[in-house]
Structure formats: C-alpha cells, structure tokens
C-alpha positions in Angstrom: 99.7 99.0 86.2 103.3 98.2 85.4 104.9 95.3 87.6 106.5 96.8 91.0 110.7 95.9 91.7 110.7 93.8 94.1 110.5 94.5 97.8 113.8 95.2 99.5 113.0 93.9 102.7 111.9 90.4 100.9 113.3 87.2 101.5 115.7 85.6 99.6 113.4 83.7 97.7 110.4 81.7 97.9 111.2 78.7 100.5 111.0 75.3 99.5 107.8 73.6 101.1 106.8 70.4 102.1 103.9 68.4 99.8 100.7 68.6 102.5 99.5 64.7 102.4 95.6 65.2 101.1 96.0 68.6 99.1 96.9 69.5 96.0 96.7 72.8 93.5 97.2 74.1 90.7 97.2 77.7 89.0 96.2 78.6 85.5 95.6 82.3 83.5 92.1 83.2 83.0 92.8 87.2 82.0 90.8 88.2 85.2 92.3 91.5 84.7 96.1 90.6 84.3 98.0 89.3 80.8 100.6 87.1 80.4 100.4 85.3 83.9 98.6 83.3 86.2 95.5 84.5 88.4 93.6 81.9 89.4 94.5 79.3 91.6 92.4 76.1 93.1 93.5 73.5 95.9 91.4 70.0 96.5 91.7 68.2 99.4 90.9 64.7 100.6 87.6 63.4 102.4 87.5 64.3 105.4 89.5 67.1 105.5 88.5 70.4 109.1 88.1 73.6 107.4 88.6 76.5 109.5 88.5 80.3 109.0 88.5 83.9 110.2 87.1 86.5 107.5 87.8 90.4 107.2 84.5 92.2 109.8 84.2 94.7 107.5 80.5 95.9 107.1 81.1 95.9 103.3 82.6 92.8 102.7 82.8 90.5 99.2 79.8 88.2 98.1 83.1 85.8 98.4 83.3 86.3 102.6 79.7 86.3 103.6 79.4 82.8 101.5 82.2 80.9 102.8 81.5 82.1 106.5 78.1 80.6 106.0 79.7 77.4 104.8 82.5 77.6 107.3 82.2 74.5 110.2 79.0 72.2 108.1 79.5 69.3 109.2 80.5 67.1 106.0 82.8 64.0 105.6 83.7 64.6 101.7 86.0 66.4 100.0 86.8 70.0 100.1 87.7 72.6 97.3 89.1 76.5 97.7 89.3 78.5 94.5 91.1 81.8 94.4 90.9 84.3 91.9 93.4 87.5 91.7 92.5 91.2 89.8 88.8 91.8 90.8 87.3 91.4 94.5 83.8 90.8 93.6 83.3 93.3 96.2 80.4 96.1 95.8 79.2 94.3 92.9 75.2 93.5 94.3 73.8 90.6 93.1 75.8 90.1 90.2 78.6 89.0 93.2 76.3 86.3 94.8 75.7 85.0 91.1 79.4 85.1 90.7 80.0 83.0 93.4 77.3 80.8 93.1 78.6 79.9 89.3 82.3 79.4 90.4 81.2 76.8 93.1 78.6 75.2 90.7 81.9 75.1 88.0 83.9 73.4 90.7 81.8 71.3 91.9 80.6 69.6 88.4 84.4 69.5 87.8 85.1 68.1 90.9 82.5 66.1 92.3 82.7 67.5 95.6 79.5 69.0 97.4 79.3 73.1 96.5 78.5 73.4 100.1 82.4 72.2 100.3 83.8 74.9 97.6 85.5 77.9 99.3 85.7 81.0 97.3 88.0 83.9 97.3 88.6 87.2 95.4 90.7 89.9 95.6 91.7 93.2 93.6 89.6 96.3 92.5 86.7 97.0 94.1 83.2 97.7 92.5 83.9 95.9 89.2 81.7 93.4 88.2 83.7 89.6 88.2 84.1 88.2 84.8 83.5 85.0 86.5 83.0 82.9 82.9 86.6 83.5 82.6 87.2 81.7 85.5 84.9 79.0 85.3 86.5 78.1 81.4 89.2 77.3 83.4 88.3 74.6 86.0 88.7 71.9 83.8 92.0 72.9 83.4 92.7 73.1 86.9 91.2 70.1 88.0 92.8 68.4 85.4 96.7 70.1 86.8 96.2 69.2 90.6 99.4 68.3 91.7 101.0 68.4 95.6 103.8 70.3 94.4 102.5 73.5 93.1 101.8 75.6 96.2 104.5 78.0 95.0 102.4 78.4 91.7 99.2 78.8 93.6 101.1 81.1 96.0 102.1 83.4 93.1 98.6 82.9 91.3 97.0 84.8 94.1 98.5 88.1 94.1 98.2 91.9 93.6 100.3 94.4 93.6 102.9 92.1 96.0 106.2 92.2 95.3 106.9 88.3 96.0 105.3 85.1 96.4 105.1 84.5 100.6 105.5 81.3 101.7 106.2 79.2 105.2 106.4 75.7 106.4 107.4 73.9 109.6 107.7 70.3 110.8 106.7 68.6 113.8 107.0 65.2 115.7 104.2 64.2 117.0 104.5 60.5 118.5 107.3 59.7 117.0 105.6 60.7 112.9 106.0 64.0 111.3 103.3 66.8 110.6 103.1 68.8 108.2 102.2 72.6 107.5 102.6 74.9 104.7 100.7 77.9 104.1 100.4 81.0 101.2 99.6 84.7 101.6 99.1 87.7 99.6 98.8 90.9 100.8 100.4 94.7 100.3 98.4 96.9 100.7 94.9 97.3 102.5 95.9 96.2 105.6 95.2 96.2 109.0 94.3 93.9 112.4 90.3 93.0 111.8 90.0 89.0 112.3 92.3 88.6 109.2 94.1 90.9 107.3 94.5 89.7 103.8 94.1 86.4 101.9 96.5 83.3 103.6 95.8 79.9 103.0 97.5 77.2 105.2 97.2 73.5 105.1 98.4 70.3 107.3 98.5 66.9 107.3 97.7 66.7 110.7 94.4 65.1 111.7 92.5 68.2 113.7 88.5 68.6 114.7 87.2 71.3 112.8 85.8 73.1 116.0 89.3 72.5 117.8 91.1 74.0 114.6 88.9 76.9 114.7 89.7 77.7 118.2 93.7 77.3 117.5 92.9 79.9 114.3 91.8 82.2 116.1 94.0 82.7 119.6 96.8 82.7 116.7 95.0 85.0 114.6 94.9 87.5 117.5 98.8 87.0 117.9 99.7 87.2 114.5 97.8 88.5 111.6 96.0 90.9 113.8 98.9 92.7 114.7 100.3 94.0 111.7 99.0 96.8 110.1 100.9 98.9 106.5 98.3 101.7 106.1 95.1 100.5 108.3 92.9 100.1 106.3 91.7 96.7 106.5 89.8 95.1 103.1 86.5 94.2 101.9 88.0 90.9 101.1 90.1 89.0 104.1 90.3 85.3 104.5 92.3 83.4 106.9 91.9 79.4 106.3 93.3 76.7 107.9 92.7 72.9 106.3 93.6 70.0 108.1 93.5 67.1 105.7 94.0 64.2 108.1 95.8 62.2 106.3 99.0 61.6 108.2 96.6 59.6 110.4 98.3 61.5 114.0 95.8 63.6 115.9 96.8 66.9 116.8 94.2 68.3 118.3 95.6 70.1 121.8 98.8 69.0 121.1 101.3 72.1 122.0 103.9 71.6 119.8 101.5 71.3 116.7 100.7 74.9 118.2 103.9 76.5 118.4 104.6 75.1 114.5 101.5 76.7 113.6 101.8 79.9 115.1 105.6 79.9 113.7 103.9 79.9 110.1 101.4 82.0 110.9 103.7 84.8 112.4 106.4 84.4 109.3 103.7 85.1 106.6 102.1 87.8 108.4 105.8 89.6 108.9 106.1 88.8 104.7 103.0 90.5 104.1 104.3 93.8 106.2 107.7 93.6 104.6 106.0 93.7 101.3 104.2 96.9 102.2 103.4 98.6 99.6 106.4 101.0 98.9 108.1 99.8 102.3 111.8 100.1 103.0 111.5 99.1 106.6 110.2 97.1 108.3 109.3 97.9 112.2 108.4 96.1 115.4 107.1 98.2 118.0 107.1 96.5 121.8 104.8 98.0 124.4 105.6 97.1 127.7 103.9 98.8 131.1 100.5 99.7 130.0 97.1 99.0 132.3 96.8 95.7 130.5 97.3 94.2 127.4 94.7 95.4 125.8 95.7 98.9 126.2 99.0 97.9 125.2 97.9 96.9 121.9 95.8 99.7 121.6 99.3 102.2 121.8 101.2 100.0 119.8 98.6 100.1 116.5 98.3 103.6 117.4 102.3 104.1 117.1 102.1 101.9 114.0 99.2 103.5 112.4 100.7 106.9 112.5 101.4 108.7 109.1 103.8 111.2 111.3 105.5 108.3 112.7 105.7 106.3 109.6 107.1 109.7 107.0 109.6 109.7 109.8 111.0 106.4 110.2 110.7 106.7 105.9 112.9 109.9 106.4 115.2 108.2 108.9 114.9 111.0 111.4 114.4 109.8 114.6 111.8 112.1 116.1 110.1 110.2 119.4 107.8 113.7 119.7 105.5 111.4 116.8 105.8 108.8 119.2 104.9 110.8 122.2 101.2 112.1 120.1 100.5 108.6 118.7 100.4 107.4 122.8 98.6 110.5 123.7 95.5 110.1 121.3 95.5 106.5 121.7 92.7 106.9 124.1 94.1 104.3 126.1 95.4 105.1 129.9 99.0 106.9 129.9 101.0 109.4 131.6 103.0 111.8 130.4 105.3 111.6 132.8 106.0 107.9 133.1 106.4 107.5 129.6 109.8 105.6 128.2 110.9 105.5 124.7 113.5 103.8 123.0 114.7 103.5 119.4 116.5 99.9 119.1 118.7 99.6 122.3 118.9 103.5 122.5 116.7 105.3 125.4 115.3 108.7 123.8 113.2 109.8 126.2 112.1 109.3 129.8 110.3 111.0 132.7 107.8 113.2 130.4 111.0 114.5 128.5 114.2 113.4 126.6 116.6 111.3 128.5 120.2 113.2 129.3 122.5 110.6 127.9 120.5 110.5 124.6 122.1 112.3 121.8 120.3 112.8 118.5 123.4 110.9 116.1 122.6 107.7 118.2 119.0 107.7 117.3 119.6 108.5 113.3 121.7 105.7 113.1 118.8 103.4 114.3 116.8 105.0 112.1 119.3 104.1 109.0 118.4 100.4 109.3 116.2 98.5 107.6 115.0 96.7 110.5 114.0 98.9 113.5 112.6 98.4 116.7 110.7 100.9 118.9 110.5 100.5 122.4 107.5 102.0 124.6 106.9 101.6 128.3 104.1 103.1 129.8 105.4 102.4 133.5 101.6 101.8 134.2 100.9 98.2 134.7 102.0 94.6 133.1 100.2 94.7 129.5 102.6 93.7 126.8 101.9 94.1 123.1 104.0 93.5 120.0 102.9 94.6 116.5 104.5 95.2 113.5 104.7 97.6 110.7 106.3 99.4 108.0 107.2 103.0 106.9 105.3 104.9 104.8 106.8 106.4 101.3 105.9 108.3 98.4 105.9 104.9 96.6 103.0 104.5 98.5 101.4 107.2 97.1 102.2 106.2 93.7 100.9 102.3 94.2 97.3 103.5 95.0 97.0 106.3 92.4 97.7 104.0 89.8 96.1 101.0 91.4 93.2 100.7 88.5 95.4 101.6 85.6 
C-alpha cells in the first residue's frame, strides 16, 4: 500500500515531549510487513513501576489482548517491558498467536531480565496472517541495546498503520511544590469506535500511582475520552489503552485532582488526533447533546449522529442537511420526541419544534458546513443528560484506504 499524504486536519507537527523519569524506548525495522522503516517499537521501565490497562471487548480479540489482560494488575515489584509491533495483528491466527506471544515475551525477557509475567505485548495491522514473530524477536537485542528516554517520538512513529502522523501529547503538573510528568503515544485511523479502548495508546508518568488507583483513573477517563470517538465504528480485534506509572519522581499522586485533569488533558488530545487522522477525513466534528433522559441516552444519540454514513457523506459534501440528523436521533432507540427536538449547525439553529426553525436559511448552514472544524448541536428538550463525542466525515478516500488495505 503506497504511503497516504498526510492528514489535513493534523497538527503542526509532532510536539516536543518531556523524558518520563523510569522509561525509556527505542524503535528498530524488523520487515513485519513494511520496508524501509521502523515497526517495532519496545519501552522498559524501572522497578516498581503500576501498570494499568483497558483492552478492546471484542469477542474476537488478538492472542496479544487476552495475554496482557491476564497479566494486567499481578502484583510484582520488578521491572516492566511493553513491546509493540506494527503490520500484522496476530489476530485470528489460533494457536500459532499464543506461540507468538509467548516467544516475544520469552525474547524480552532473556534480553531484559525482567519477569515475562511483566512483558506487555501488542500488535496491530492485517488480520488473520500468521506473525512472523522471529523477525521480531532478532531484533530485541537491538532494542534493548537502543533504550534511550528520548525516543518516544521514534516509538510513537514505530507503531503505526495506515496513520497519517505520529500522535503525541504531554502535560505538566505541580504537585507539592515538584513537577510530574506525562507523555503518551497513539496510533489509530481506521477501525474505530467507543469499546473500553479504541486503538493502541500508550502513556507514561513519573508520578508515583497504586496500580489499583491508576486503573480506576484509566478508566472514568477512558469513558470520557477514548470512548467517545468513533471514524467508521467499527471497533478492532486489537485495542490497548495503557497507563505506566514509573514512580520515580518519588511524589504520590494517587487522588490527587490536578494529576487528573493533566491526565485526562492527554488522554482527550490523542484521542481527538486519532479522529482527525481518520482515514480519508477532511473534517473533524464534535457533536454536543444536550436535553436527553440522561446521560446515557445522550451518548447513545450522539454515537448514533456520529456513526451515521448519511450524516457523515453529508458533512463530506458540505451540504448541511439536519433531515440525517433528524433519522440518526430517531433510530437511536434512545427516548426522543419529535417535537421537542433542536438542532444546530455551529452557532446556527436549523431546526426546532419537530420542523425547521423560521429564521434559518439554507446559505447560513452551508457555510458551517465549509469548515474544517464543525460542531453540531442536538437538544432533546427531555431531561439533563449531556454527551460530547467526536467524529469525522466520511470520503471516498475511505473507500479507497480499506480496498487497498492488504496490498
């Protein structure tokens, strides 16, 4: 498959981020199934370190998921390793996918020294192809060998598929008076959609956390974050969401509320680089549901609006047609009425009362449409659930991403 131009909702460039005290990676080329660049990437951290994680519910999921959930929360003091490998998901493969991973971590490990119940796995990229997973494990030595604090951004780039860019985020926070740390990674395109995770994201910080107390944080952010983006719902074989917290800048976090916020900050900024790297996308879309019977209803519209391929080829097309948005509500199959609805497109009411509003005119609505960020506006005038999830539209590059996606 030929590389993809870059995304044009992308950010300027990959940020610059922080060296996590306790971590460091490294990314080498082991011709997984790409040439000429890195695929494989593998982070070590310190003693010590709380590994957290939320994984993909699918009913088909990777030999890679099902062994790093049963790992996930052992208690162990030593250190800890995560290995990433990108072109094949290991997925579908039978047995020859537990073997897989049961050689990587053994590669790791001897390389390493650290316990293979402490080696985290991950693999994404076509489905139902056996791993090549000797290719990978001639490479550990290598890695091991190239750890270094510094080369998130290589890891970061290591991991992906058919993304556009390298994702990246970071924030700082004081804490009694010392500085914590987090940066975190993410790939992710295609294949996704809201189901405990939603692609691959890695995310470490300094800051010394319980594992069961970082678990709990992952998750209430999780449901806040990655689970409420969605670019063509279908949600992969293959999602992780980890969090490591190494420790080592010796200040406990654990509660605190503005570790929380800088968390979810990071969390929230990969998750909206994920959706603006849609596969094919040209805009990028937050859809706010106010009004509903609660917010679980609310949610429920707004993945409905978002999942839509009506409303999606519209907002593609730039034609502002809130009929799309009208169905998307009405098979939801959570509680609205017609006649309460309200819809807006950016700061532009469309429709109101069960039928379009009479100061809305159909020129002020295409030129929301026209921009590349675009906000749609739903109130169900039933109750107090909120929801906000985000999404892109849908184009025929999509179409041509996926039919050439094994190529």
């Amino acid at each position: 498959m030929a590389a993809l131009p870059v995304s044009p909702l992308a950010p300027a460039g990959f940020p610059v981020l922080p060296a996590i005290k306790g971590v460091r990676f490294a990314a080498a080329a082991a011709g997984v199934k790409y040439k000429d660049r890195n695929d494989v990437m593998l982070a070590v951290m310190e003693p010590g370190t709380s590994v957290a994680g939320v994984f993909t519910r699918s009913a088909t999921r990777s030999a890679n998921v099902l062994d790093c959930q049963d790992k996930l929360g052992r208690a162990a003091d030593g250190p800890a390793a995560i290995l990433v490998n990108s072109g094949n998901s290991n997925a579908f493969t039978g047995h020859f996918g537990q073997t897989s991973v049961a050689e990587i971590c053994t590669a790791v490990a001897a390389e390493t020294g650290i316990d293979p119940a402490r080696v985290f796995t991950a693999s994404t990229g076509v489905i139902g192809e056996p791993l090549p997973h000797e290719r990978i494990t001639a490479k550990v030595a290598d890695l091991n060998s190239a750890l270094d604090a510094g080369a998130l951004e290589a890891a970061a780039g290591a991991i992906m598929t058919t993304d556009t860019f390298a994702k990246g985020s970071a924030a700082e926070v004081e804490i009694g008076g010392r500085t914590v740390s987090i940066a975190g990674i993410a790939k992710g395109s295609g294949m996704i959609a809201p189901d405990m995770a939603t692609m691959l994201v890695y995310i470490f910080t300094d800051a010394k956390v319980a594992q069961d107390a970082l678990q709990a944080e992952l998750s209430a952010i999780c449901d806040r974050t990655f689970n409420c983006i969605t670019v063509d719902s279908d949600t992969s074989t293959s999602d992780s969401l980890m969090l490591c917290a190494t420790g080592a800048s010796g200040v406990d976090a654990s509660g605190n509320a503005e570790f929380s916020a800088a968390l979810e900050k990071v969390m929230l900024d990969l998750a909206h680089q994920v959706v603006r790297d849609g596969e094919g996308a040209t805009k990028f879309v937050e859809i706010q549901v106010t009004g509903a019977a609660s917010d679980k209803d609310a949610k429920v519209h707004g993945l409905a609006i978002a999942n839509s391929p009506l409303v999606k080829t519209a907002i593609a097309g730039e034609d502002p047609n809130w009929g799309r948005v009208v169905m998307a509500i009405g098979k939801s199959g959570a509680a609205a009425d017609r006649d309460l609805l309200t819809i807006s497109f950016g700061d532009v009411l469309v429709a109101e009362k069960g039928w379009v509003a009479p100061s809305y005119k159909e020129e002020q609505g295409a030129a929301v449409m026209k921009e590349q960020e675009i906000t749609v506006k739903v109130d169900l005038g039933l109750g107090v659930g909120t929801a906000t999830v985000w999404t892109c539209d849908l184009t025929h590059q999509y179409i041509t991403i996926n039919a050439d996606y094994r190529s």
